[in-house]
C-alpha positions as CSV (number, residue, x, y, z in Angstrom):
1,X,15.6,115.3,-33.2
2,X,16.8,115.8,-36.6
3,X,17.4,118.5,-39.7
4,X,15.6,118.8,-43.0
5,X,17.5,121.0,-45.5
6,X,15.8,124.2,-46.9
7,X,16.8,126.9,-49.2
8,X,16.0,129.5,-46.7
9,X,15.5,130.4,-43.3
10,X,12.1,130.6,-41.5
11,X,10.3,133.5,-40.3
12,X,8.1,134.1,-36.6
13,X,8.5,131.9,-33.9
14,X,11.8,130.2,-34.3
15,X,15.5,130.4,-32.7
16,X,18.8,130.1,-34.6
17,X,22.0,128.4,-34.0
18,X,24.8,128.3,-35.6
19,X,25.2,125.0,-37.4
20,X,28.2,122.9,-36.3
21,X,30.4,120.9,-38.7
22,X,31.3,118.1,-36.4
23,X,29.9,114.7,-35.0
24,X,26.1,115.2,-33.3
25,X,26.2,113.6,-30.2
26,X,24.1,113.3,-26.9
27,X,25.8,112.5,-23.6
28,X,24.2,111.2,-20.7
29,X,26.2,111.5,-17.3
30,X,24.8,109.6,-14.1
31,X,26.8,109.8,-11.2
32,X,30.8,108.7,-12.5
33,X,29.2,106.8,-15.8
34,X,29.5,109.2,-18.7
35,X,28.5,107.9,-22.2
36,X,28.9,109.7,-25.3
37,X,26.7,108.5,-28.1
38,X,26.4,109.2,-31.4
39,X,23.2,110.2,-34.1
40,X,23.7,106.3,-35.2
41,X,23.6,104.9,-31.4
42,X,26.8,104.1,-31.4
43,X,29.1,104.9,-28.8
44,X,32.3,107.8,-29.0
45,X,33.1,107.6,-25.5
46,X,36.6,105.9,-25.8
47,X,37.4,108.6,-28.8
48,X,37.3,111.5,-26.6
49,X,38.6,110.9,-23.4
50,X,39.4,114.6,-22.7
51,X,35.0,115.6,-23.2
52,X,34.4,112.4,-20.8
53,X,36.4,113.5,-18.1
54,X,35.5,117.0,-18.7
55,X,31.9,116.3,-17.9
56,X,32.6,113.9,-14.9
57,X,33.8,117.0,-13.1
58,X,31.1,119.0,-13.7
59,X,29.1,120.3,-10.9
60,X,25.9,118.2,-12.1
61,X,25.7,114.6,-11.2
62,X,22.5,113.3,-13.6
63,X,22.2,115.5,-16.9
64,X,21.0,114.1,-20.7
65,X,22.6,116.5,-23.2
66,X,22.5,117.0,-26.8
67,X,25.3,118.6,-28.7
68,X,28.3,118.5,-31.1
69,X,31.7,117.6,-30.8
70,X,34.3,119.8,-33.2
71,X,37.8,120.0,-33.3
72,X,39.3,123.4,-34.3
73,X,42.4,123.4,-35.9
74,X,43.3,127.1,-36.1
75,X,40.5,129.5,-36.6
76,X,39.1,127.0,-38.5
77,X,36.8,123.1,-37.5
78,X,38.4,120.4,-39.0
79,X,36.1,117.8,-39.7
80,X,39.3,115.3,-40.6
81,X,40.7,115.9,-37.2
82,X,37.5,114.0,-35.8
83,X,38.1,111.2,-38.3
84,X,41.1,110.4,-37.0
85,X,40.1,109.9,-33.6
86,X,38.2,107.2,-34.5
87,X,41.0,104.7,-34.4
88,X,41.5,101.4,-32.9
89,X,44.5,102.0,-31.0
90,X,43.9,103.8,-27.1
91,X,47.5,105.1,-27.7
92,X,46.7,106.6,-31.2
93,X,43.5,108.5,-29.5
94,X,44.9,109.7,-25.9
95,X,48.0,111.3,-28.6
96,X,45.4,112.9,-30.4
97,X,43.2,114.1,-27.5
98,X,46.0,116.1,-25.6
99,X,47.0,117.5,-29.2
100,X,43.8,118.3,-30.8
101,X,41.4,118.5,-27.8
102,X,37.4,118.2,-28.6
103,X,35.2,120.4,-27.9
104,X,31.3,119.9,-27.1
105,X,29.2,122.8,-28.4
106,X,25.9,122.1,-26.2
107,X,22.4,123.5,-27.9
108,X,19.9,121.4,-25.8
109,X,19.2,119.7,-22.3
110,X,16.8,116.8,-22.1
111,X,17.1,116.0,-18.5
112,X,18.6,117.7,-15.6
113,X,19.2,115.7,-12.2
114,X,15.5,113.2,-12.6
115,X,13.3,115.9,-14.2
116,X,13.1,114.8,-18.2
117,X,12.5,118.0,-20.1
118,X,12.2,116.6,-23.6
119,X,8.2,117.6,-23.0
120,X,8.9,121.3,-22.2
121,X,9.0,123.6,-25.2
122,X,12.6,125.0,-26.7
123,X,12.3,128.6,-25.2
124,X,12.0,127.3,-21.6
125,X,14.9,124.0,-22.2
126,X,17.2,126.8,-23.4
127,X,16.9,128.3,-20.4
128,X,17.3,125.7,-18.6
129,X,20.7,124.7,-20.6
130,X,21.9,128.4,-19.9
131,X,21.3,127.9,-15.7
132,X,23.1,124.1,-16.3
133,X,25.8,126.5,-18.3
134,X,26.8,128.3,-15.4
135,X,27.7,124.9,-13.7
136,X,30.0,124.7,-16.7
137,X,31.7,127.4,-17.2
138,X,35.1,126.3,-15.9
139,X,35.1,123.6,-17.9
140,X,37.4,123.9,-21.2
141,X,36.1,121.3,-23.3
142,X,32.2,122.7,-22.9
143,X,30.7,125.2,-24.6
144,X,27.4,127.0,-25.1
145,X,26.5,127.2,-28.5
146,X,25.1,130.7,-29.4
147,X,21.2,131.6,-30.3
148,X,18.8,134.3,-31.2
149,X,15.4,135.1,-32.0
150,X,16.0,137.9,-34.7
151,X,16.4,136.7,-38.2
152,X,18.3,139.8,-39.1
153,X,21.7,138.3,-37.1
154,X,20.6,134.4,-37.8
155,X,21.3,135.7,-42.1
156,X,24.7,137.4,-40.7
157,X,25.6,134.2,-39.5
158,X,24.6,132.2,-42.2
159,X,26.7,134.8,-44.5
160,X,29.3,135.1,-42.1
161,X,31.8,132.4,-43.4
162,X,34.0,132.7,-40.4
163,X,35.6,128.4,-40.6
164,X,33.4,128.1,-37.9
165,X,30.2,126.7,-38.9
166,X,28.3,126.2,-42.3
167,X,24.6,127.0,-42.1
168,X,22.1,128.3,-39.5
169,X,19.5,125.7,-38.1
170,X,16.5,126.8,-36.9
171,X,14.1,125.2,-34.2
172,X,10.5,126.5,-33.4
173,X,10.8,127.7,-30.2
174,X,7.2,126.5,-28.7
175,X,8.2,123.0,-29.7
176,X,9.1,119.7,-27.6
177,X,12.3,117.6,-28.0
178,X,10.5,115.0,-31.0
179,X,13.1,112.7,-30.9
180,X,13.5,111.0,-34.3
181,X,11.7,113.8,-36.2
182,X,13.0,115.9,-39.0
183,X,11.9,118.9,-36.7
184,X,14.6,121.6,-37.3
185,X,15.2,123.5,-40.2
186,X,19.1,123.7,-42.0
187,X,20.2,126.1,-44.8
188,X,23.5,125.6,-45.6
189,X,26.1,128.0,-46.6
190,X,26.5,127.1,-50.6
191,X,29.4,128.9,-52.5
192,X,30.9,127.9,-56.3
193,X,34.5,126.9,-57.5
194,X,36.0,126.2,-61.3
195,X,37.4,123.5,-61.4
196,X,39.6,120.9,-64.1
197,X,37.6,118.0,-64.7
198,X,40.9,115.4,-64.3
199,X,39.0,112.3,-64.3
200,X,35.8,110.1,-64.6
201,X,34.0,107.0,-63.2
202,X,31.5,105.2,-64.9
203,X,28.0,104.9,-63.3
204,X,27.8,101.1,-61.7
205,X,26.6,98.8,-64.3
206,X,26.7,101.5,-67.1
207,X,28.9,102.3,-70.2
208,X,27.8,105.6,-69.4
209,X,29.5,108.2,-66.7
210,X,28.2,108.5,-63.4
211,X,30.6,110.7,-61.8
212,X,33.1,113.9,-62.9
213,X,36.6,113.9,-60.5
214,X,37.4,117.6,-60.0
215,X,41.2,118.9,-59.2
216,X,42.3,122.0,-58.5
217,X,46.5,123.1,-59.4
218,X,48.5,123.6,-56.3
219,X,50.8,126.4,-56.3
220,X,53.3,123.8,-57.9
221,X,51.9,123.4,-61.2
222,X,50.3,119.6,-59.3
223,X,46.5,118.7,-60.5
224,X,45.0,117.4,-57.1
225,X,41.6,115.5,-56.6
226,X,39.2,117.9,-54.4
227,X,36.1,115.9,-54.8
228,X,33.3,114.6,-57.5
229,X,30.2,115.3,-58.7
230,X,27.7,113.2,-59.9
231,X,24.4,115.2,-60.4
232,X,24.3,114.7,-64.5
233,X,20.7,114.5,-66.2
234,X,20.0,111.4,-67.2
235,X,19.6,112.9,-70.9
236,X,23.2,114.4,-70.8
237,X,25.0,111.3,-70.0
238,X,25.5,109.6,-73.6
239,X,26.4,112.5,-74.9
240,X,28.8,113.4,-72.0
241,X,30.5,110.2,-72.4
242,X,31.3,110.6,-75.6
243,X,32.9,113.8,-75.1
244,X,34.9,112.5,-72.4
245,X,36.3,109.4,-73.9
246,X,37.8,111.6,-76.7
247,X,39.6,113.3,-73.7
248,X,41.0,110.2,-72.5
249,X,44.6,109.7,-71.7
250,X,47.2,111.6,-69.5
251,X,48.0,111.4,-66.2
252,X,44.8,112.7,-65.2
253,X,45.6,113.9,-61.3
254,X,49.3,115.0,-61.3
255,X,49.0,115.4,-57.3
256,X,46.7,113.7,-54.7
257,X,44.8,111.4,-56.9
258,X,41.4,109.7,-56.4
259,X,41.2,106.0,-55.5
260,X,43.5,105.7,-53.0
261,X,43.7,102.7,-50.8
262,X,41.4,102.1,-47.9
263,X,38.9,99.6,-45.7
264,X,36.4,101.6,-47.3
265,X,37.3,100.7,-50.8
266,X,36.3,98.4,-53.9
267,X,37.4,97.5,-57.3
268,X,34.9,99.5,-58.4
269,X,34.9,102.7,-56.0
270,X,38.8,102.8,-56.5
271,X,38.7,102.7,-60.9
272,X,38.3,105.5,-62.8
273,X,39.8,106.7,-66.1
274,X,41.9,109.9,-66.1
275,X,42.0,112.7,-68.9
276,X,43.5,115.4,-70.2
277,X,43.0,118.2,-68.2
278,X,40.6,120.2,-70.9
279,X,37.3,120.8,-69.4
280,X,36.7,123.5,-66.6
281,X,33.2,122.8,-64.7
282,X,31.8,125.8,-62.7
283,X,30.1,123.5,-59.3
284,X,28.1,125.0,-56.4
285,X,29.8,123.2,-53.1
286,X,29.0,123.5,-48.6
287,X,32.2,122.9,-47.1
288,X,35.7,122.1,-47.2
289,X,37.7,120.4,-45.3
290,X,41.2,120.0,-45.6
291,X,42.2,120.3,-49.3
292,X,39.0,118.7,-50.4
293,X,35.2,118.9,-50.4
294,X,33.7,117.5,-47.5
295,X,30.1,116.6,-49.6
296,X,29.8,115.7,-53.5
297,X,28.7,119.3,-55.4
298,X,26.0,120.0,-57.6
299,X,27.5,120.6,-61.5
300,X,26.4,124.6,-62.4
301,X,27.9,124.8,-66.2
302,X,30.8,124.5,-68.2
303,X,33.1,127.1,-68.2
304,X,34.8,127.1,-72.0
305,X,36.3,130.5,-71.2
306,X,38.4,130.0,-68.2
307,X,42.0,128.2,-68.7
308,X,42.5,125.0,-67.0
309,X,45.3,126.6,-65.1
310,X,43.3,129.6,-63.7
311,X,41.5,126.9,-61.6
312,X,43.7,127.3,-58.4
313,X,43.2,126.4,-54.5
314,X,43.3,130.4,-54.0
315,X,39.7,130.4,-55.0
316,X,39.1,128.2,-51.9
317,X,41.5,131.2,-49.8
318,X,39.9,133.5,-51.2
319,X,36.6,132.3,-49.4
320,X,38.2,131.4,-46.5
321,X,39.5,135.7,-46.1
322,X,36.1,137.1,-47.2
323,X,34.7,134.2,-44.3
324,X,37.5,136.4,-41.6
């Protein structure tokens, strides 16, 4: 069961959750076989060793669950830390698991020993995940995602930018498990940033820009790539490249730079032209992780009347206390 995005949260019948910024993932355990799978189908089980063996000791032999793994770093989820463990080597990951251990935030149950629940409505699977719970509680890679039914705390959350999550999801509580529809609700946590505009690519085919490469300085003086965005009007673009060409030239990113080498890469995804670090772009943006924004952002507006070098990574701490 899947998300659509919305720009607020639903009144009546529905229960909040936190919403997780990690990998979705269901896990089925049947007797010592425990398979972690992911929204795709494909399987994590040899990426996180540590939640595997954590749920082969439960106190539950047969149990479908549905869930999200995270990896905190700090106070805060670190969505780069799961990257990583998705590595080849067995080495690389077993390294990783005893120094950055998963978690698995559990929100659902879809079967529970032979009985498939999938047709019973949310209020009465919760409960059921809360009385599985208890079979769990000595486990230290399992947890029990919170809930409510009072939108009054569900908009605390979703203003509450603790690191820990990033929006509120809601589910109608007198619904089934409709697996494979866009049955939950999502409104993400959206804040804004100024930042230099160090660089541009041009759209695929085009002589005209497709996306702007934003930096923020470092406390070094360094520009550093943070992320792009690429929602221009179609109407702005010739007019935008113009203005950009003439800005042409320089070094562009002084620190981490866009384009950098991996599998993932092309000729194409890896070119862009730099400029001079001129233009300051006020954009609207969900999450960061790391030093960088986990999504592309939506352009706001130019901001003529901030300098270049007042667009700093303390705006990005400064969200980061108000979210403590």
């Amino acid at each position: 069961m899947e998300a659509r995005l919305a720009a607020a949260l639903p009144a009546g019948a529905w229960q909040y959750e936190p919403k997780w910024d990690g990998f979705r993932c269901l896990a089925f355990r049947d007797g010592e076989s425990v398979e972690l799978r992911a929204k795709s189908g494909k399987s994590l089980t040899r990426f996180f060793p540590e939640v595997v063996a954590c749920l082969r000791h439960t106190r539950r032999a047969r149990f479908v669950l549905d869930g999200e793994l995270v990896i905190w770093i700090g106070r805060h989820l670190s969505f780069d830390a799961l990257q990583m463990r998705l590595h080849p080597a067995e080495s690389r990951i077993r390294k990783l698991a005893e120094r950055t251990p998963a978690r698995y935030m559990l929100f659902d149950v879809l079967a529970d020993g032979r009985r498939d629940l999938t047709a019973l409505p949310l209020g009465l699977r919760r409960e059921a995940l809360e009385s599985l719970f208890k079979k769990f509680s000595d486990s230290p890679c399992l947890r029990l995602t919170p809930a409510t039914g009072e939108i009054a705390k569900a908009k605390k959350w979703l203003n509450d930018a603790s690191g820990t999550w990033d929006g509120v999801v809601a589910k109608a509580v007198d619904a089934p498990y409709l697996q494979g529809e866009r049955a939950m609700i999502k409104v993400k946590r959206l804040r804004t940033a100024d930042c230099v505009v160090g660089g541009f690519r041009y759209a695929s085919g085009s002589p005209l820009v497709g996306s702007l490469l934003l930096g923020l300085y470092d406390e070094s003086g360094k520009l550093n790539h943070v992320g792009f965005t690429s929602g221009i009007a179609d109407a702005d673009r010739p007019a935008l490249t113009k203005m950009l060409q003439r800005l042409r030239g320089g070094a562009g990113f002084t620190g981490d730079a866009p384009g950098a080498p991996s599998r993932w890469s092309t000729e194409r995804s890896a070119a862009w032209e730099p400029l001079k670090p001129k233009l300051v772009a006020e954009v609207r943006y969900d999450h960061v992780s790391g030093s960088r924004f986990r999504h592309g952002t939506r352009f706001l507006r130019w901001r003529p009347d901030k300098l270049p070098r007042q667009c700093t990574f303390d705006q990005l701490a400064l969200a980061a206390r108000r979210r403590g």
